[in-house]
Backbone as numpy.savetxt, mean C-alpha at the origin, in Angstrom:
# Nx Ny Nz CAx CAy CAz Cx Cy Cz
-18.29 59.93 14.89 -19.23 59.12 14.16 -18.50 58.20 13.17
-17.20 58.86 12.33 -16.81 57.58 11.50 -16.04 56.89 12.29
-15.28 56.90 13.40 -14.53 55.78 14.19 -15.86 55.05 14.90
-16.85 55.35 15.11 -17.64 53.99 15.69 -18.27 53.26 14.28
-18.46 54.19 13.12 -18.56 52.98 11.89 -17.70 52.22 11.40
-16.08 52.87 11.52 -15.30 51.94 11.30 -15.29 50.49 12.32
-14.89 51.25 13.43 -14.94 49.58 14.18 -15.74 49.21 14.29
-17.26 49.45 13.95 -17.92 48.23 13.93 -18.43 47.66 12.54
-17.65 47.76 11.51 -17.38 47.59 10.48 -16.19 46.37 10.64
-14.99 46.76 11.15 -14.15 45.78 11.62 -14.18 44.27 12.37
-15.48 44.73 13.51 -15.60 44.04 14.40 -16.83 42.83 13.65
-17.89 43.78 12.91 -18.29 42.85 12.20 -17.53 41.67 10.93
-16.17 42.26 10.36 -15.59 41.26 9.51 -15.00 40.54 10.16
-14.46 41.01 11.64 -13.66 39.85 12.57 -14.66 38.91 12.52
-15.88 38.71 13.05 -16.82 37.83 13.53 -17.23 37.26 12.07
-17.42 37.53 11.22 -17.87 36.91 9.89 -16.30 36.50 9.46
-15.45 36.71 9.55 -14.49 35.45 9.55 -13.77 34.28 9.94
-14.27 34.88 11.63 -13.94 33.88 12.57 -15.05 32.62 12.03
-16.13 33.17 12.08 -17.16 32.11 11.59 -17.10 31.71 10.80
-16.86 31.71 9.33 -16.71 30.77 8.09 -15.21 30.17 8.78
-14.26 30.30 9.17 -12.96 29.39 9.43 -13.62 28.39 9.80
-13.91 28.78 11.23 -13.98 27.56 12.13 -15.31 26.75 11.01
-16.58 26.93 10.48 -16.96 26.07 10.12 -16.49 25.23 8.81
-15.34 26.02 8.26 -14.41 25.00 7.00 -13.69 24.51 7.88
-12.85 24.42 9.03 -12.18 23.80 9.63 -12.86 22.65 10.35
-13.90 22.36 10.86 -14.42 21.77 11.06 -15.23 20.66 9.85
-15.82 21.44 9.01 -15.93 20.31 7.56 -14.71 19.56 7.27
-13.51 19.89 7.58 -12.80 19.26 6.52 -11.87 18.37 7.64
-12.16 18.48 8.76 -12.16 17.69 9.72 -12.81 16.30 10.25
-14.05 16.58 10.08 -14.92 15.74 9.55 -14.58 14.67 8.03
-14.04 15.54 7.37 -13.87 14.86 5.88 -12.78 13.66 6.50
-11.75 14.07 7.12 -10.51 13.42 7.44 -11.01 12.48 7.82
-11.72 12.15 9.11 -12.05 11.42 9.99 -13.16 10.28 9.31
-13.96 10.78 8.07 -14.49 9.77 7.51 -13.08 8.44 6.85
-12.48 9.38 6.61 -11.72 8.49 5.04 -10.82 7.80 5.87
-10.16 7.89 7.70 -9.42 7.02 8.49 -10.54 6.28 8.85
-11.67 6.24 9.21 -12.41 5.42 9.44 -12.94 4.45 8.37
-12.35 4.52 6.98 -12.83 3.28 6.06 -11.38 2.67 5.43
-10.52 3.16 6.39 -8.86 2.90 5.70 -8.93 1.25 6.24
-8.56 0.40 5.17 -8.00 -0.87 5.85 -6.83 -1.61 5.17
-6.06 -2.03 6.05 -4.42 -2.28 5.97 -4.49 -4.21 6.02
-4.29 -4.43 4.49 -4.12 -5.84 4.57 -2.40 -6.16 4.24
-2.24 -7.67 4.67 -0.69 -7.43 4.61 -1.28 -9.03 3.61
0.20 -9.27 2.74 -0.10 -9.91 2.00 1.16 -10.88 2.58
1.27 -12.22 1.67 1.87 -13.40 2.33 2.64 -13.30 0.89
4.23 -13.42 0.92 5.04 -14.09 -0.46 4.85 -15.02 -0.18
4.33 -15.24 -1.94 4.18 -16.86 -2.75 5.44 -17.01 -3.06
5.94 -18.25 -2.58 7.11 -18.75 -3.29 7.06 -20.23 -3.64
7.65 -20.82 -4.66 6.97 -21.41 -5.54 8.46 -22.56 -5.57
8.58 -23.73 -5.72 9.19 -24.43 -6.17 9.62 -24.73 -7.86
10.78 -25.03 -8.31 10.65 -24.91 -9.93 12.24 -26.33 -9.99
11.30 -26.78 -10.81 11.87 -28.10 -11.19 12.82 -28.44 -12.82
13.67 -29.13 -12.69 14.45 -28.94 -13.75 15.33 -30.63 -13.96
15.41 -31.09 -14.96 16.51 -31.91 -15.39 17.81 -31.58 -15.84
18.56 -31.58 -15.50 20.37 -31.25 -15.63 21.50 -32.36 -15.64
21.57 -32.66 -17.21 22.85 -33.50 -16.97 22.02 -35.06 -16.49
21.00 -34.81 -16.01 20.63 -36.57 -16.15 20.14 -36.66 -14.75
19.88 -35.27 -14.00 19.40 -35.22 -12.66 18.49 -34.50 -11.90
17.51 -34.38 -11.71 16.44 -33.46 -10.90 17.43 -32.94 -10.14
16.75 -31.80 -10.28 17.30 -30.60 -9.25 15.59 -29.50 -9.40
16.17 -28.54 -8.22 14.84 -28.02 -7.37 15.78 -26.33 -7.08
14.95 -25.50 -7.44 15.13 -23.97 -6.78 13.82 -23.64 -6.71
14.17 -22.64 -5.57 13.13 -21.78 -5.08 12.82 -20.28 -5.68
12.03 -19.72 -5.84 11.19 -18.98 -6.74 10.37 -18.24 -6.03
10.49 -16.82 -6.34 9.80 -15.84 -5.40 8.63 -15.19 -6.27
7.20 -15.93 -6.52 6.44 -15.49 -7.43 6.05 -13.73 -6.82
6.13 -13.65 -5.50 6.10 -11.96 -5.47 6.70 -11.19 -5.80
7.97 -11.38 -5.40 9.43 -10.65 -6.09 9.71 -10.63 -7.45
9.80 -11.92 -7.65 10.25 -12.15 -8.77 11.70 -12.44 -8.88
12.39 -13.10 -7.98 13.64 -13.02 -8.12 13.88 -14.74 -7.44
14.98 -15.61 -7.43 15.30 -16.44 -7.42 15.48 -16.58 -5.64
15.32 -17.68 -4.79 15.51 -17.44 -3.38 16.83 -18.40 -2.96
16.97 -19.32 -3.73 18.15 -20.44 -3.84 18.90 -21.00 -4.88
19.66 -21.44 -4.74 20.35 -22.16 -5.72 19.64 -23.24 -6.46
20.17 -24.03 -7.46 19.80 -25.50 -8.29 20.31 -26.41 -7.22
19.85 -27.06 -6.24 20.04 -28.58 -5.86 19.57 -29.67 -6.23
20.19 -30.87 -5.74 19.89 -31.88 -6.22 18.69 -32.45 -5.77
17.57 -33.35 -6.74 16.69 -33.74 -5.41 15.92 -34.99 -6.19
14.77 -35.70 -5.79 14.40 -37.03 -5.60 13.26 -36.99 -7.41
12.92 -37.06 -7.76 12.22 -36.88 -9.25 10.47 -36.45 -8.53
10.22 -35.35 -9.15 9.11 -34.60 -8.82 8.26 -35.65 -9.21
6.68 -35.58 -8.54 5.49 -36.09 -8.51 4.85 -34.95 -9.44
4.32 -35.07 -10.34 2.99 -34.95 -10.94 3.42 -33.18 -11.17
4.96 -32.56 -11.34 5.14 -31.40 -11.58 5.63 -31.20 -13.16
5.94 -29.84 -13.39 6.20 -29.54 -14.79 7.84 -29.39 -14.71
8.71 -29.71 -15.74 9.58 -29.64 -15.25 10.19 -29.39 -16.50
10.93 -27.89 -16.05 11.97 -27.40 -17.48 12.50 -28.03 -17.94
13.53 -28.00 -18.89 14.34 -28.75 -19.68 15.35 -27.72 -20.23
16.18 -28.60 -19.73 17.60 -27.72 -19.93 18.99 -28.36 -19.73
20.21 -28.37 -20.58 21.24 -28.96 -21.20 22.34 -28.67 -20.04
């Protein structure tokens, strides 16, 4: 009499655990599958920017990485900017 209460004592916690798993495994499965389904992947474009300067008695032109932040070229020489702002520097 106590070995058929034990195992079915057993057999009942097997089955009442199998059952709460699988239905948290399945909720949180579900959870996943919402949050890839509202994921969206934009790619962005570097701004790079022209920057104008007088030197010595001459326009010159570098390039300017407003994403980075870091310089993309050297100071060259070039034709006198239209309608831009233009540093000043010795």
């Amino acid at each position: 009499m106590k070995k058929q209460l034990i195992k079915l004592l057993c057999i009942a916690f097997m089955v009442i655990t199998v059952n709460f798993t699988n239905t948290a495994l399945t909720t949180c499965a579900k959870t996943n599958a919402t949050a890839d389904e509202n994921l969206i992947i934009e790619t962005k474009q570097e701004v790079r920017v022209w920057r104008y300067r007088k030197y010595k008695g001459k326009y010159q032109k570098r390039l300017w990485s407003e994403s980075y932040g870091v310089w993309l070229s050297e100071w060259e020489d070039c034709i006198k900017p239209k309608n831009k702002k233009i540093m000043m520097m010795n």
